[in-house]
N, C-alpha and C positions, 0 to 999 in steps of 0.2 A: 416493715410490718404492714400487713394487709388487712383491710376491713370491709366490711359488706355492709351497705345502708340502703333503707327502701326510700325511693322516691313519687314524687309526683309528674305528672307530666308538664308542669311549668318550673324544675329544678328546686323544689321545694322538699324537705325529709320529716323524716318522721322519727319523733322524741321517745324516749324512755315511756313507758307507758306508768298511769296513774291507779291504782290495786282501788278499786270501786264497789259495791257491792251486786251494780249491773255487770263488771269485766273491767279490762283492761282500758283506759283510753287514754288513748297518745293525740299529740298536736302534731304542728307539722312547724318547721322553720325553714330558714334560708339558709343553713352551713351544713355540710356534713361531717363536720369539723367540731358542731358546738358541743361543749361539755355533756348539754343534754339529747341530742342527737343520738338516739338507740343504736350499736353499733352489731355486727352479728361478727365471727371468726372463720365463718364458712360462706359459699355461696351456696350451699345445700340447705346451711340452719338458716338465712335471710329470706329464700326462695319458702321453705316451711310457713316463716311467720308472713312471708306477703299475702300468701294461701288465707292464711288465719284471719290477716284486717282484710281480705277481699270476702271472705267468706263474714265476715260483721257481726260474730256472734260473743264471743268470748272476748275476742281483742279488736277495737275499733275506732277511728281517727274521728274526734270530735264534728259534727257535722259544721258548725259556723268557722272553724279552722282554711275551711276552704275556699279558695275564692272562684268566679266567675268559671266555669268549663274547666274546674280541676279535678284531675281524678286520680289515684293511684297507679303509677306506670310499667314499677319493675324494680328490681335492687341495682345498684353500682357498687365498682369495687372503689374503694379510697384507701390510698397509703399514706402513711405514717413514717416520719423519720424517726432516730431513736428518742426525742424528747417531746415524743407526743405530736408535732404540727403535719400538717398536710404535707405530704413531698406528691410530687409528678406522679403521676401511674404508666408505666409503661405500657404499649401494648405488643403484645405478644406475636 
């Protein structure tokens, strides 16, 4: 099973987002793997929402989340074996 998660340019991702009365805002973590780690089913619907947090309007990564020179990068694919955990990702 395959997943798409947005990244940061220091391997850092981007969480579930938080339903606010400004928009959406998400944090960022270290796993792409963690429970709250936003996961998309497409690289078309991931590629959508990076759109969305880059464009800062509606959905956007808390600003003190970030550290020194980080900035949002691109999505990655992440596999999943059948009981949920990270397996290898192949490439194609």
């Amino acid at each position: 099973m395959e997943k798409w998660v947005i990244k940061t340019n220091q391997g850092r991702y981007v969480t579930i987002p938080f339903i606010l009365t400004s928009g959406f805002r998400s944090y960022l973590n270290n796993s792409p793997t963690a429970k709250d780690t936003r996961r998309y089913s497409s690289a078309d619907e991931a590629q959508e929402y990076y759109e969305k947090y880059l464009a800062g309007r509606q959905y956007y990564v808390d600003k003190y989340t970030f550290q020194n020179g980080e900035a949002l990068s691109g999505i990655e694919k992440v596999a999943y074996d059948a009981l949920g955990r990270q397996a290898p990702v192949t490439t194609e």
